[in-house]
C-alpha positions as a Markdown table, in Angstrom:
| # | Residue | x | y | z |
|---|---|---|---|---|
| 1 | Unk | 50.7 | 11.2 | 7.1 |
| 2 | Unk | 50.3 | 7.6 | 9.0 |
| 3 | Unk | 46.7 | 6.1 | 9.0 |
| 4 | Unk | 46.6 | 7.1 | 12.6 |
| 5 | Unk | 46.8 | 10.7 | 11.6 |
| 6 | Unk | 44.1 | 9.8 | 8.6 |
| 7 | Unk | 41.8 | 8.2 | 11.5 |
| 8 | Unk | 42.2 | 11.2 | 13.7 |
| 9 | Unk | 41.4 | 13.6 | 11.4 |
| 10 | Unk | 38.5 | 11.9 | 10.3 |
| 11 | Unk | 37.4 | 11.1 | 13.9 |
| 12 | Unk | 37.4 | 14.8 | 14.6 |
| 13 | Unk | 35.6 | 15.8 | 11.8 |
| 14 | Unk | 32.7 | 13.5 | 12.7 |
| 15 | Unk | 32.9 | 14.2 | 16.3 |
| 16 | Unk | 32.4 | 18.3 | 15.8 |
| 17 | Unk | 29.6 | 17.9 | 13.1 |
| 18 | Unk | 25.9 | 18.6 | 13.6 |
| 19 | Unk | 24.0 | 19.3 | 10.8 |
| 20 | Unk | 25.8 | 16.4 | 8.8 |
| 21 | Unk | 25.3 | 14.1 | 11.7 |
| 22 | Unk | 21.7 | 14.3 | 11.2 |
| 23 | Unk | 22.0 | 14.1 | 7.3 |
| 24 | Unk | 24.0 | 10.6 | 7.9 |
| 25 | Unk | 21.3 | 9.5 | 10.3 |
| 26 | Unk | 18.8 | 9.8 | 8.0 |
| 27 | Unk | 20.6 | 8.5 | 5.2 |
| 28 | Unk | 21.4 | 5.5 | 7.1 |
| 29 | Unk | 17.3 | 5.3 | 8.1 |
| 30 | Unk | 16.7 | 5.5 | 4.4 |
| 31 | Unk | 19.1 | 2.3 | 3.3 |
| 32 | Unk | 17.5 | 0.4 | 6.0 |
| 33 | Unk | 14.0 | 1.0 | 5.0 |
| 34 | Unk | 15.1 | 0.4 | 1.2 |
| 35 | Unk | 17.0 | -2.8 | 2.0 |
| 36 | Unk | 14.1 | -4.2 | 3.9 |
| 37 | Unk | 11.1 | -2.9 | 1.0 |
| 38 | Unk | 13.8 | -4.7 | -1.5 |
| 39 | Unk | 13.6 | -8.1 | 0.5 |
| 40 | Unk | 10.2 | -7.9 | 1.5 |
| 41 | Unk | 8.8 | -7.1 | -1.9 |
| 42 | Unk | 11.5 | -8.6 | -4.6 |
| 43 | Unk | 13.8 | -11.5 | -3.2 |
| 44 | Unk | 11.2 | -13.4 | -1.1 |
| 45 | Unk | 12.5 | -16.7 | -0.3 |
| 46 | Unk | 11.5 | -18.7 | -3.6 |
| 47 | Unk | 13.0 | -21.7 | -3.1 |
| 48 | Unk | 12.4 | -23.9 | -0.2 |
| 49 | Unk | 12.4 | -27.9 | 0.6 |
| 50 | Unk | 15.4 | -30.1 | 0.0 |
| 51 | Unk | 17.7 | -29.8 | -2.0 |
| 52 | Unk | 16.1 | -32.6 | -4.4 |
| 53 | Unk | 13.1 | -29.8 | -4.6 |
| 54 | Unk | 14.9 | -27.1 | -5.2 |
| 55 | Unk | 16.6 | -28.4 | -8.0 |
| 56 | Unk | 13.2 | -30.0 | -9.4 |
| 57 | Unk | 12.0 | -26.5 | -8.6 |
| 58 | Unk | 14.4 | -24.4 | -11.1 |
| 59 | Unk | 14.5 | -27.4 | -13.6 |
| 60 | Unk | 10.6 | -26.8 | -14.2 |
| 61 | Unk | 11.3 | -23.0 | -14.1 |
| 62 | Unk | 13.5 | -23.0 | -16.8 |
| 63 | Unk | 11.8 | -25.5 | -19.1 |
| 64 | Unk | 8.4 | -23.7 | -19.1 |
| 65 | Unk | 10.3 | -20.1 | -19.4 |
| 66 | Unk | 9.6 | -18.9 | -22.5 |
């Protein structure tokens, strides 16, 4: 079987689903959503400034780590 035939196959299969179309849909709603609560709430831009502040930035953070 040639990766055309692969691709066809698998073309088809998407094109004649319903129920599953719906399930992927929502899936791919839910990702999105998490993705965005993840940067939102846990990787919010720490660092900012010049590169000369960053770096002053993580020095202090990882001095007064404990």
């Amino acid at each position: 079987m040639s990766i055309r035939g692969i691709y066809e196959f698998y073309r088809e299969g998407f094109r004649r689903m319903t129920l599953g179309r719906t399930l992927w849909c929502i899936i791919l709603v839910k990702l999105v959503v998490i993705f965005v609560a993840l940067r939102v709430f846990f990787f919010t831009p720490y660092l900012q400034g010049t590169d000369e502040q960053k770096s002053r930035t993580v020095t202090a953070e990882l001095i007064n780590r404990h």
